[in-house]
C-alpha positions in Angstrom: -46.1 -88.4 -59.5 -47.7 -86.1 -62.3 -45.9 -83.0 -63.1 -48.1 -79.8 -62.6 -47.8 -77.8 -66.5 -47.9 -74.3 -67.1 -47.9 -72.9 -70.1 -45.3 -69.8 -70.5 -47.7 -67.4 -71.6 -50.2 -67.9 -68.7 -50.0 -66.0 -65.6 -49.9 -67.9 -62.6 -49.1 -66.0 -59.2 -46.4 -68.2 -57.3 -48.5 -67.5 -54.2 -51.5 -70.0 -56.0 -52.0 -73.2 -54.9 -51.8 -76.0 -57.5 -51.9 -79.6 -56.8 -50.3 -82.4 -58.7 -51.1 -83.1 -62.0 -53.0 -79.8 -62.7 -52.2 -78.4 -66.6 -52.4 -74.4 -66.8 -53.2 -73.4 -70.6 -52.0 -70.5 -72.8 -53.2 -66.9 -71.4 -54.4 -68.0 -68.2 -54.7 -66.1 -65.6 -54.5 -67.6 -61.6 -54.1 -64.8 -58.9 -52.9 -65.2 -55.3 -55.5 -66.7 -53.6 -56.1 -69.5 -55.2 -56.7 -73.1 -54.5 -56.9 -76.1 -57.6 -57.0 -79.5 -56.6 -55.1 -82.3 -58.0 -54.9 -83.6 -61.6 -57.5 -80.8 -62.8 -56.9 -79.3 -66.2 -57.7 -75.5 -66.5 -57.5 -74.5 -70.7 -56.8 -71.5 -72.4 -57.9 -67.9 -71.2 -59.5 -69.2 -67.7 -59.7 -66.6 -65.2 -59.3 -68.1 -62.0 -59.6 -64.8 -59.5 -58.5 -64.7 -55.6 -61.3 -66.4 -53.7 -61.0 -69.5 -56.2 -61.3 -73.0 -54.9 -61.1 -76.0 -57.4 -61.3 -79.3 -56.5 -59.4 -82.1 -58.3 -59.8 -84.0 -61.4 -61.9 -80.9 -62.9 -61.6 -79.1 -66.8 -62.7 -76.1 -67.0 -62.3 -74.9 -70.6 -61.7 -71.9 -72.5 -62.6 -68.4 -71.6 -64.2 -69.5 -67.5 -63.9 -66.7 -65.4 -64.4 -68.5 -61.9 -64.5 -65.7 -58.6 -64.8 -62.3 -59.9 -66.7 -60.0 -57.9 -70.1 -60.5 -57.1 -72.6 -58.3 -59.4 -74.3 -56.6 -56.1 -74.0 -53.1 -55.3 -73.7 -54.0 -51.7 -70.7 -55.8 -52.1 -67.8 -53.6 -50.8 -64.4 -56.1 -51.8 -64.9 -58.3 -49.1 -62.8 -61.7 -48.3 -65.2 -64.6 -49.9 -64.9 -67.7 -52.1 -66.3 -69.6 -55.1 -65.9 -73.2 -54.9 -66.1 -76.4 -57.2 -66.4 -79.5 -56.8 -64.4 -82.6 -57.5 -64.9 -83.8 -60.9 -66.5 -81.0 -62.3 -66.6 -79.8 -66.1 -67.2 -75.9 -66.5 -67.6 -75.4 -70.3 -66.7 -72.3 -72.4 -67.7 -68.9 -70.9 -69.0 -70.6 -67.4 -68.9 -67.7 -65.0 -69.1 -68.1 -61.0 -69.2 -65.4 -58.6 -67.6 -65.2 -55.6 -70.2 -65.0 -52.4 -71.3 -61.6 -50.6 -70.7 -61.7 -46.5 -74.4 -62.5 -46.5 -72.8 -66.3 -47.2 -69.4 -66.1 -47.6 -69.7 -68.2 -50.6 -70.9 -69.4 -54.0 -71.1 -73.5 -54.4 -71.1 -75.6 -57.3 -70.5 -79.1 -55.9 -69.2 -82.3 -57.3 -69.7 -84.4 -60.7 -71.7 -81.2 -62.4 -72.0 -80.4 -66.0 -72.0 -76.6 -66.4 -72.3 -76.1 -70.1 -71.3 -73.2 -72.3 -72.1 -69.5 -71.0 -73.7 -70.6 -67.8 -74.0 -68.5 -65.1 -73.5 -69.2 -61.3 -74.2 -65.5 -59.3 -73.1 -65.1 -55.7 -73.8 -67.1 -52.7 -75.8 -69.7 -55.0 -75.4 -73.4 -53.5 -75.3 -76.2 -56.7 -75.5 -79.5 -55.3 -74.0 -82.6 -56.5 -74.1 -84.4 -60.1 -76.2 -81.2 -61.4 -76.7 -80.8 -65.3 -77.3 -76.7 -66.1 -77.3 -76.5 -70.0 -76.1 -73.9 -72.5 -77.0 -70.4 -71.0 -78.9 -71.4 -68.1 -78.5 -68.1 -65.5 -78.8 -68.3 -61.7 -79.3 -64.9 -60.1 -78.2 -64.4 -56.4 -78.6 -66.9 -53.5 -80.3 -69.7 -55.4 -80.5 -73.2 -54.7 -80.1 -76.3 -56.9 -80.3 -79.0 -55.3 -78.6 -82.7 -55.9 -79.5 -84.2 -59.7 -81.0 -81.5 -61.2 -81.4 -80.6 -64.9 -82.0 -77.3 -66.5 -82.6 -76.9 -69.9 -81.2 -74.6 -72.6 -81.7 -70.8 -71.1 -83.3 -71.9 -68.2 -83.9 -68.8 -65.9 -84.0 -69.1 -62.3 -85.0 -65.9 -60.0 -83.3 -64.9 -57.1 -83.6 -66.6 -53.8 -85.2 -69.7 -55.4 -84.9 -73.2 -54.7 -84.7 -76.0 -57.4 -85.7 -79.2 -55.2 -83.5 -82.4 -56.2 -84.5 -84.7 -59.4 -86.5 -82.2 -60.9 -85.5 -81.3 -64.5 -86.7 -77.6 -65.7 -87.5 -77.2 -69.6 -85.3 -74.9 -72.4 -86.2 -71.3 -71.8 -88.5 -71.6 -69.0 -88.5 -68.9 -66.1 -88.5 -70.1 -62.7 -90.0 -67.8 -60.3 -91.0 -69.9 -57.2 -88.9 -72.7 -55.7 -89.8 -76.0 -57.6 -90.5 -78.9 -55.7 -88.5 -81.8 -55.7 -88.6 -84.6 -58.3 -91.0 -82.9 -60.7 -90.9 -81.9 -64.5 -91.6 -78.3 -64.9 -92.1 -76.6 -68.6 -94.3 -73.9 -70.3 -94.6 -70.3 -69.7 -95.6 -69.1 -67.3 -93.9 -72.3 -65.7 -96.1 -75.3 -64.3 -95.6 -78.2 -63.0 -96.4 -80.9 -65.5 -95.7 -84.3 -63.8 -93.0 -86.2 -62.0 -89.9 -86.7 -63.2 -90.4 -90.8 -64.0 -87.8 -90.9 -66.7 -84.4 -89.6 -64.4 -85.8 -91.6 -61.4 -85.9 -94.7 -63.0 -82.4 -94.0 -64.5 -81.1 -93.3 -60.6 -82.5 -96.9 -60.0 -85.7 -95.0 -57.8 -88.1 -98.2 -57.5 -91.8 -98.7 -59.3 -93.0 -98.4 -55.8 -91.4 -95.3 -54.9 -92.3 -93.4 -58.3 -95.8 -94.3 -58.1 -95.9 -92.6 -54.5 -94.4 -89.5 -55.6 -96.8 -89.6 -58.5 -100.0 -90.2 -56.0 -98.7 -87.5 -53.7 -98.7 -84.4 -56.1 -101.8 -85.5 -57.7 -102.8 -84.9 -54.5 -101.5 -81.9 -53.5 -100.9 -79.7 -56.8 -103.7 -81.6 -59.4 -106.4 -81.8 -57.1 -107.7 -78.6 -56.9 -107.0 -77.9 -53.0 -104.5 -75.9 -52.2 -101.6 -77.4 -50.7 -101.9 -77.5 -47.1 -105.4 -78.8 -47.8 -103.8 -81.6 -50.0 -101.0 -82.3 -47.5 -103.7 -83.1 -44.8 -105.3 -84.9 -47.1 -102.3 -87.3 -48.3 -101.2 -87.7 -44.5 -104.5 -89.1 -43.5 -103.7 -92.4 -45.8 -101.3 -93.7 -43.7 -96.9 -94.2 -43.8 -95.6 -91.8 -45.9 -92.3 -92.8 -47.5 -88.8 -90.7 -46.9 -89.5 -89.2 -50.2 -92.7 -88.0 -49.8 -91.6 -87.0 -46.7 -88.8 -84.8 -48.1 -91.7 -83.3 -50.5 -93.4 -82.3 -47.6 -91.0 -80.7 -46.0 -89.8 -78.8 -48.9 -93.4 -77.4 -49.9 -93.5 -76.7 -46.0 -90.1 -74.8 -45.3 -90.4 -72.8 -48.9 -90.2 -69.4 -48.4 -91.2 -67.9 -52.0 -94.3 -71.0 -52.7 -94.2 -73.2 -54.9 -94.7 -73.7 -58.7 -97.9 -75.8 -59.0 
C-alpha cells in the first residue's frame, strides 16, 4: 500500500481526509473539512480550504487555492463544496470557488486540464476531459460542458453555457451560451464553423460531421433566424442524436445563442 507524505512544513488539519498514496508539499495548507482521494499529489503552497473535495490520482501544483469563499456579496459563510474530479491536473495559480446555497457547489469534473491562473467562480459545473487554457476565467454559475476547449484568456459571462466539443479562441468573450460542437473566435464572438478537427480526433464519423455541418448552415448561416431554420432542418427527415442534442440546446438556452 502507498504511504500518504506530508511534508513538515505544511499544515495539514488531522481532521482532513487523505487517501492513500496522496503527497502533501512544503507550505501547504489543508483545513478540516477536507476530502483528497487516493494517490493524488498536491505541490507546494496549495491551499486546499474546508468545502474541498479531491478526487484521486490528481496534481495540483504550486500556489492552487481550491474552496475559498465565493466572490458574491450574497454569500453569508454558508456550508458548500468545490469538487474535482479523478484525474485532474490544476496548474499554477488555478483558483476554484466553493458554491453559494443557490447550488451548493462548484464542479470541475474528471480528466480536465486547468492550466496556469485559471479561474473556476462559484457554482460553475465543468464537465469531463475539459481543456481551459492559461487565464481563461469563468464568472458565476457557468457551464462547460464535456470536451471543451478554451483558449488562452478566454472569457466566459456569468450564467453561460459552453455546449460540448466546441473549442472557444484566445482572448475571445463569451456572452451567450455557445452551441455545442462549434468553433467560435473573433470579437465580438461568432460562430465560425464546426468543430471538424476535435470530432474527428474523438473518432465522430464522416457521416455524423457532415450533419452537424448541414444543420448549422441551416440554422445560424442561412439568414433565418433560428426557430425558422430549425423548422426548416426538421422538415428533411431523421435527425441524428447529435443534431438532436443541438436542438435541444439552442431550444432550452436561456441567454440565446452566439450565431
Amino acid at each position: 500500500m502507498n504511504e500518504t507524505l506530508i511534508h513538515p512544513t505544511a499544515i495539514v488539519s488531522p481532521k482532513a481526509e487523505l487517501g492513500t498514496g496522496v503527497s502533501v508539499g512544503p507550505f501547504s495548507i489543508i483545513e478540516d473539512d477536507v476530502q483528497v482521494g487516493d494517490n493524488t499529489e498536491i505541490r507546494s503552497s496549495v491551499v486546499l480550504a474546508n468545502g474541498a473535495r479531491i478526487g484521486s490520482d490528481c496534481r495540483i501544483h504550486s500556489s492552487c487555492v481550491i474552496a475559498t469563499e465565493p466572490q458574491d456579496l450574497k454569500y453569508k459563510n454558508e456550508r458548500t463544496y468545490a469538487f474535482v474530479g479523478d484525474r485532474t491536473v490544476l496548474r499554477e495559480y488555478v483558483t476554484v470557488n466553493r458554491g453559494t446555497v443557490e447550488t451548493g457547489k462548484a464542479v470541475v469534473g474528471d480528466d480536465c486540464l486547468i492550466m496556469t491562473y485559471c479561474h473556476v467562480a462559484h457554482d460553475c459545473r465543468v464537465g469531463n476531459n475539459v481543456i481551459m487554457s492559461n487565464v481563461s476565467q469563468l464568472a458565476g454559475h457557468v457551464t462547460i460542458e464535456d470536451w471543451v476547449i478554451l483558449g488562452g484568456v478566454a472569457k466566459i459571462h456569468q450564467f453561460c453555457t459552453v455546449g460540448s466539443h466546441s473549442m472557444i479562441g484566445a482572448d475571445v468573450k463569451i456572452v451567450k451560451d455557445v452551441p455545442p460542437f462549434t468553433l467560435v473566435g473573433r470579437q465580438p464572438a461568432k460562430v465560425e464553423g464546426v468543430n471538424k478537427i476535435g470530432l474527428r480526433r474523438r473518432g465522430f464519423k464522416s457521416k455524423t460531421i457532415r450533419a452537424i455541418e448541414e444543420f448549422y448552415d441551416t440554422v445560424l448561416f442561412s439568414g433565418m433566424n433560428n426557430t425558422e431554420g430549425i423548422k426548416h432542418y426538421k422538415a428533411k427527415g431523421d435527425l441524428l442524436e447529435e443534431v438532436e442534442y443541438c436542438i435541444k440546446f439552442i431550444e432550452n438556452s436561456k441567454r440565446g445563442i452566439h450565431r
